[in-house]
Backbone as numpy.savetxt, mean C-alpha at the origin, in Angstrom:
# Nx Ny Nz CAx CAy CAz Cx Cy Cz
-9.48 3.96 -5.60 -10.08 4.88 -4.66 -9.35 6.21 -4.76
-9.94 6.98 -4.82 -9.10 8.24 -4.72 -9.06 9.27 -3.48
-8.32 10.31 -3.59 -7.87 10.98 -2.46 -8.84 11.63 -2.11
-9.70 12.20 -3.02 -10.73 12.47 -2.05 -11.76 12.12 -1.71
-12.12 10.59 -1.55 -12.73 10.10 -1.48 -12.51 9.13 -0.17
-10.99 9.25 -0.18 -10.57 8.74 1.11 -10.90 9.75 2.34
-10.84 11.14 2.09 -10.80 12.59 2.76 -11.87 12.61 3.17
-13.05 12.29 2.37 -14.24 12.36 2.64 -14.72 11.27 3.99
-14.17 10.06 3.69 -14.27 9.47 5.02 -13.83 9.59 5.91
-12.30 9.90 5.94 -12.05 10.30 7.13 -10.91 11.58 6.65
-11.34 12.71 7.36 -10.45 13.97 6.68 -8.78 13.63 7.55
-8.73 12.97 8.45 -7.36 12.62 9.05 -6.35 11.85 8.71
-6.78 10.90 7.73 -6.10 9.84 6.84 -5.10 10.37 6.51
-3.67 9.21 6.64 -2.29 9.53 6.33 -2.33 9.38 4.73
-2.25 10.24 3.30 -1.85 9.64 2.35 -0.07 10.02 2.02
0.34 8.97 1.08 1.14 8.65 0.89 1.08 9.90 -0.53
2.29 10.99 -0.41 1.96 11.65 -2.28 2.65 10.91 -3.42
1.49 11.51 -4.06 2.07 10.56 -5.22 1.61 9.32 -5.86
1.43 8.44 -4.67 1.13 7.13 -4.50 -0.61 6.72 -4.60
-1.34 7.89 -5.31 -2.64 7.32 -5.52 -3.43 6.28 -6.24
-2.23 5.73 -7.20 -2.79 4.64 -7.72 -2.36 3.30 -6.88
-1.96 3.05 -6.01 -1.47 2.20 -4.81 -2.25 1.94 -4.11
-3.89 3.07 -4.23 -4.76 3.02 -2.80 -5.54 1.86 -2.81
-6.04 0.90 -2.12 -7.12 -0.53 -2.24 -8.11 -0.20 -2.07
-7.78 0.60 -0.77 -9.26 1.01 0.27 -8.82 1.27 1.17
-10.14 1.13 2.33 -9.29 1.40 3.87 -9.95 0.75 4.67
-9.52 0.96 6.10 -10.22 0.23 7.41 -10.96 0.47 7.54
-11.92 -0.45 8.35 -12.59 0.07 8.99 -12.45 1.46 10.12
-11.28 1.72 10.76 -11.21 2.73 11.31 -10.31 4.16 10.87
-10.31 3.82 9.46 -10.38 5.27 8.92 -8.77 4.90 8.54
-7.87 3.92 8.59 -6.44 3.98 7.78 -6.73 3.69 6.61
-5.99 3.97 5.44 -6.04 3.94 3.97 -4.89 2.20 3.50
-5.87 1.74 3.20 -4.54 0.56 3.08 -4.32 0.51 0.94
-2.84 0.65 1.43 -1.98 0.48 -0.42 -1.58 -0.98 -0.43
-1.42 -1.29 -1.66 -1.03 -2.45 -2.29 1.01 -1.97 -2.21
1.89 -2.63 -1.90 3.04 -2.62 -1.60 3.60 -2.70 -3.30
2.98 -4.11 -4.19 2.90 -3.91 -5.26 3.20 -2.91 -6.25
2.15 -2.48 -6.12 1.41 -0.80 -6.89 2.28 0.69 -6.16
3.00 0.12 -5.01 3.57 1.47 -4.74 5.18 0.91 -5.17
5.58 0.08 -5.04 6.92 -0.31 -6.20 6.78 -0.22 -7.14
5.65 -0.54 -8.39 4.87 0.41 -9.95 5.59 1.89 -9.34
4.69 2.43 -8.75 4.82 4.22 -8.74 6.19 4.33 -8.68
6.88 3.87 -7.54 7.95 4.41 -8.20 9.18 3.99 -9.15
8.90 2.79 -9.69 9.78 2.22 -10.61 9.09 3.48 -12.03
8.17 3.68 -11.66 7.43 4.74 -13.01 8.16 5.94 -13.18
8.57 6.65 -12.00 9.20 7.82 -11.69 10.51 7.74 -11.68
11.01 6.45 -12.04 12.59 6.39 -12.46 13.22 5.57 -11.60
12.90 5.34 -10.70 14.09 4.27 -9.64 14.16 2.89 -10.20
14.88 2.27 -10.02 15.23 0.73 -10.52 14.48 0.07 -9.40
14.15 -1.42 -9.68 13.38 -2.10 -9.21 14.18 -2.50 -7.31
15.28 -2.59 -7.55 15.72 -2.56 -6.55 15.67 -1.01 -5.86
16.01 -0.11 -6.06 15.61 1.34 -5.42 14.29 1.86 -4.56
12.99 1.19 -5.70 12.14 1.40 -5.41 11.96 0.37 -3.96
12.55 -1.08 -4.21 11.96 -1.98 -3.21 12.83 -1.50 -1.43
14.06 -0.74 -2.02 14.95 -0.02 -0.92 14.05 1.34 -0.14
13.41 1.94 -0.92 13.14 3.11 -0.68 11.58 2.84 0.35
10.68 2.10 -0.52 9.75 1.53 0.03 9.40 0.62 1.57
10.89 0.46 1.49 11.02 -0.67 2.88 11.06 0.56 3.61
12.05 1.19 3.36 12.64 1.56 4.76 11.56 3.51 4.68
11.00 4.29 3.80 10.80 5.03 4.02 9.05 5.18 4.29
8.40 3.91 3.96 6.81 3.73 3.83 6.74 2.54 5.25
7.07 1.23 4.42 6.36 0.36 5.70 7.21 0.81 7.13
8.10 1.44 6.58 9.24 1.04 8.51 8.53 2.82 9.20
7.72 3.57 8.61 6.92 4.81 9.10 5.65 4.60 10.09
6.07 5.06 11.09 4.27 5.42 12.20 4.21 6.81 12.14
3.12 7.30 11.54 3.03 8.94 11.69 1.52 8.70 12.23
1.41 8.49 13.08 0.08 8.33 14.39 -0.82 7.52 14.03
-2.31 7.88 14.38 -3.11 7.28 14.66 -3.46 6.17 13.09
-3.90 6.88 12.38 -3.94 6.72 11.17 -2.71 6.21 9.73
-1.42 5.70 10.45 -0.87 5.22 10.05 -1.36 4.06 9.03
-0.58 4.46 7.76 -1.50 3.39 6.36 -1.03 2.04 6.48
-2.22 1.39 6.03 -1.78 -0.52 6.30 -0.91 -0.49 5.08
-0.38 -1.68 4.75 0.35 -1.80 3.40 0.38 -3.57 3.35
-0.70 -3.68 2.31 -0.52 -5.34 1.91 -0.04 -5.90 0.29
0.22 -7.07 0.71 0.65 -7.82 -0.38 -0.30 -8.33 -1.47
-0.79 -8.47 -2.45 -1.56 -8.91 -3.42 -1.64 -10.29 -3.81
-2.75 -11.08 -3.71 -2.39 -12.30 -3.93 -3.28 -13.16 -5.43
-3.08 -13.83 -5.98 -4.07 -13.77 -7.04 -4.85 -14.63 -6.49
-6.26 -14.48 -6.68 -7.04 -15.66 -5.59 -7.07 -17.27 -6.10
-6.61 -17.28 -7.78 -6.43 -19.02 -7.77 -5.06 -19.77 -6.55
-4.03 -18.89 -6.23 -3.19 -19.09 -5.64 -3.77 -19.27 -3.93
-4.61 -18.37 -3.50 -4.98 -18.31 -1.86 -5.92 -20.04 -2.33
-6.92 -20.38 -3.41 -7.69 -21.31 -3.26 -7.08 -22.80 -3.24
-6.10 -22.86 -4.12 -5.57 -23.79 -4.76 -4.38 -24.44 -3.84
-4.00 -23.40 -3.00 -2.07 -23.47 -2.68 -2.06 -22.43 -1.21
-3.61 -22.18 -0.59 -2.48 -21.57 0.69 -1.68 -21.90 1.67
-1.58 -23.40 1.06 -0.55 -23.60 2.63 0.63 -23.25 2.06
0.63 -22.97 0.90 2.20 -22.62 0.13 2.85 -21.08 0.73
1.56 -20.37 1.16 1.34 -18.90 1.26 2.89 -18.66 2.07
2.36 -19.25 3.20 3.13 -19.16 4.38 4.24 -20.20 4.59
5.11 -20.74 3.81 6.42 -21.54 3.96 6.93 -20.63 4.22
């Protein structure tokens, strides 16, 4: 999805810079939700070590409320795993 395509739905949407290949989609009420995944990619791409990125990500993306429109951020799951094994999901 891209940025302006997110803009277009809702021009108030929090994006994340940088982080456009991270985007999934969005809510129904106009937040932009990223793959947590794909935004540890971005920045392991831009040079941080895998640990850096997963440091930087915690504490400067998911641990953020910048209002209404604050972005979801989910986990990726492969769907033979949700069909096969979700009670595994949640141990």
């Amino acid at each position: 999805m891209s940025r302006n395509l997110v803009k277009d739905h809702n021009s108030d949407a929090i994006l994340w810079d940088g982080c456009d290949d991270a985007i999934m989609g969005m809510t129904p009420n106009g937040c932009v939700v990223y793959s947590i995944d794909r935004l540890l990619d971005v920045f392991i791409k831009q040079g941080m070590t895998e640990e850096e990125a997963v440091e930087w990500v915690d504490y400067n993306i998911l641990g953020a409320y910048v209002g209404e429109y604050t972005p979801v951020h989910i986990y990726e799951f492969e769907p033979q795993i949700i069909n096969n094994n979700s009670d595994a999901l949640f141990e």
